[in-house]
N, C-alpha and C positions, 0 to 999 in steps of 0.2 A: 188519749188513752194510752197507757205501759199496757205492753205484754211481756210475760216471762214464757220462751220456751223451750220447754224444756227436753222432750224429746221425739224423733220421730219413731213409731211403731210400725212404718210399712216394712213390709218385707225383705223388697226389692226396690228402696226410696228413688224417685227420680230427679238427681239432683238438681240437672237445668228446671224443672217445674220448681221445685223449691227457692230456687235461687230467684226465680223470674219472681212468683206468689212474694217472695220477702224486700223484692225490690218497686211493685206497684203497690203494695198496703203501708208500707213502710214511709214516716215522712222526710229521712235527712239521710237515706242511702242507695246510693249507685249501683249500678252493674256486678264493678270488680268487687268492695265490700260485699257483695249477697253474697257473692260467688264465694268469698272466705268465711261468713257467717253461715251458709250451708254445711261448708266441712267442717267446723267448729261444731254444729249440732248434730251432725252425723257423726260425728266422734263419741256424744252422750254428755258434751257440757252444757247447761242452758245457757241462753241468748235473750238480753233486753230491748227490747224494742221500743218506739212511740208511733204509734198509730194514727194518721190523717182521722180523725172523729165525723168526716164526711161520709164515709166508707164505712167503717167498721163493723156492722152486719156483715156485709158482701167478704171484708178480710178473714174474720169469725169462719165463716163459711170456706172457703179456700183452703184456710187452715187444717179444718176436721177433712175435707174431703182427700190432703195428702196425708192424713192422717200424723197430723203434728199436735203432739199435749203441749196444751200449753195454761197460764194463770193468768187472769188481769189485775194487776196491780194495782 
């Protein structure tokens, strides 16, 4: 499964959770990559993703609760 995401709407976003959340749902990215894909979406660009399809409820999930919009492709 693609994700487009597109932006975070928290407040006071925490980026290590973001970073960590976009690097266990994610299926072909690392640490350092999250960690640039992070500030990349905290900037207001969207980010594509592919999603392990084992998971993806539980990633869904993670996502709303750091409050990231995001599209499935």
């Amino acid at each position: 499964m693609k994700l487009n995401l597109l932006s975070c709407d928290a407040q006071r976003p925490d980026r290590r959770a973001i970073s960590n959340c976009i690097s266990e749902i994610s299926s072909n990215k690392d640490q350092s990559l999250s960690n640039e894909i992070t500030d990349i979406l905290l900037e207001g660009e969207a980010i594509e993703i592919e999603l392990d399809d084992k998971n993806s409820g539980s990633a869904l999930r993670a996502l709303r609760k750091l409050s990231i919009d995001y599209e499935i492709i």
